[in-house]
TORKOL-4160 file (C-alpha; in steps of 0.2 Angstrom, whole numbers, padded with zeros to 4 digits, m for minus):
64
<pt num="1" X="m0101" Y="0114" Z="m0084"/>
<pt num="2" X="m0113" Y="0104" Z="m0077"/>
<pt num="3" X="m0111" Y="0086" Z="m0068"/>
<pt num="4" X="m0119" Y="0077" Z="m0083"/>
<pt num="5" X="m0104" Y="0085" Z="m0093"/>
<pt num="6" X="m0090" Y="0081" Z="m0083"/>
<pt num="7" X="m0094" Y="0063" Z="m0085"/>
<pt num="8" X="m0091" Y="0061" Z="m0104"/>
<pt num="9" X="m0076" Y="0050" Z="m0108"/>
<pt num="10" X="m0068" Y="0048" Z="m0124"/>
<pt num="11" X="m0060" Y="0033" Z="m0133"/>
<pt num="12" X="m0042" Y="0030" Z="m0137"/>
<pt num="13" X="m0047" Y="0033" Z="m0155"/>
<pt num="14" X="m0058" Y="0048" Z="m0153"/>
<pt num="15" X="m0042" Y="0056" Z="m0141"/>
<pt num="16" X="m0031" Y="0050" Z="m0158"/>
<pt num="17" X="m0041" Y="0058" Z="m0167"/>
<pt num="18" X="m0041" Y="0074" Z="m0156"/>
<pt num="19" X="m0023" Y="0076" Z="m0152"/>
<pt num="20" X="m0014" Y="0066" Z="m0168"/>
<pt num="21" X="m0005" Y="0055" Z="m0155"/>
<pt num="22" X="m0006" Y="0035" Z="m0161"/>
<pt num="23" X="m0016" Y="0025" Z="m0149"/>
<pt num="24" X="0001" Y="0016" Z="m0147"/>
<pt num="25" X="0006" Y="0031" Z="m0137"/>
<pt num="26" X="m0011" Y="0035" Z="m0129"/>
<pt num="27" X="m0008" Y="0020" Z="m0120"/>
<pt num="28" X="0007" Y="0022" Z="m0115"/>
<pt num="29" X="0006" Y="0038" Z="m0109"/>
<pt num="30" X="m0010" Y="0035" Z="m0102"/>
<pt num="31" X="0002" Y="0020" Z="m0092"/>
<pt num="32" X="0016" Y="0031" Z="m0087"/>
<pt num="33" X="0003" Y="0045" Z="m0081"/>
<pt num="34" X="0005" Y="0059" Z="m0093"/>
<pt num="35" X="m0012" Y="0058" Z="m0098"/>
<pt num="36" X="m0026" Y="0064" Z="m0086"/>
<pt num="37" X="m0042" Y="0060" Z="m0082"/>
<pt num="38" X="m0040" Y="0039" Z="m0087"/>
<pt num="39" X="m0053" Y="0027" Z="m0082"/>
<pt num="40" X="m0057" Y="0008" Z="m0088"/>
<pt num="41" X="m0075" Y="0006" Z="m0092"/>
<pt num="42" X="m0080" Y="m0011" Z="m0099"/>
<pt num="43" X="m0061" Y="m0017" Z="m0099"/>
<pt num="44" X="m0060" Y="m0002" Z="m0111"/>
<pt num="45" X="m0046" Y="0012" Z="m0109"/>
<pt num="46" X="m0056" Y="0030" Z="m0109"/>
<pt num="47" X="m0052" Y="0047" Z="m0105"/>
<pt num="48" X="m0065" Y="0059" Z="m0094"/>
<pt num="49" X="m0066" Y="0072" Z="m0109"/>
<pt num="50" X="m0066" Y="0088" Z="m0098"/>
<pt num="51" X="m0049" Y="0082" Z="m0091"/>
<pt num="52" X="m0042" Y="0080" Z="m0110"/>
<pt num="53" X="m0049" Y="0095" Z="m0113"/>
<pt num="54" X="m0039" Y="0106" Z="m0100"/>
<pt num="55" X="m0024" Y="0096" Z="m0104"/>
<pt num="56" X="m0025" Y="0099" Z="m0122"/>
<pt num="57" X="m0027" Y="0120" Z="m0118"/>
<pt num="58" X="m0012" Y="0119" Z="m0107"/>
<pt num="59" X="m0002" Y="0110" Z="m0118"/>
<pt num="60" X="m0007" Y="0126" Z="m0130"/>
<pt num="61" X="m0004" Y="0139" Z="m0115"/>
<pt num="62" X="0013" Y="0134" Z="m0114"/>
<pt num="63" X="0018" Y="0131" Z="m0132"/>
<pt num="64" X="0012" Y="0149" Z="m0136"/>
């Protein structure tokens, strides 16, 4: 993966949309720390996508 990569972050609605979770709950996990990879860019909540990414294929691991 290269650094360029790495750097991509994705809205609270484009994680929605990814995971099915409301942004109502995006939030707060994303406040209570169960979310990785957070960040505020522009006063706007984001997530660093390769973060959301691994989070999301652990959450599979260990629901298989």
């Amino acid at each position: 993966m290269s650094l360029l990569e790495s750097r991509r972050y994705l809205t609270v609605e484009q994680v929605s949309a990814l995971t099915s979770l409301s942004p109502r709950t995006l939030y707060r996990w994303a406040e209570e720390g169960k979310i990785p990879g957070k960040a505020k860019l522009g006063g706007r909540l984001v997530f660093r996508e390769s973060a959301i990414q691994q989070w999301l294929d652990e959450a599979e691991q260990r629901s298989a």
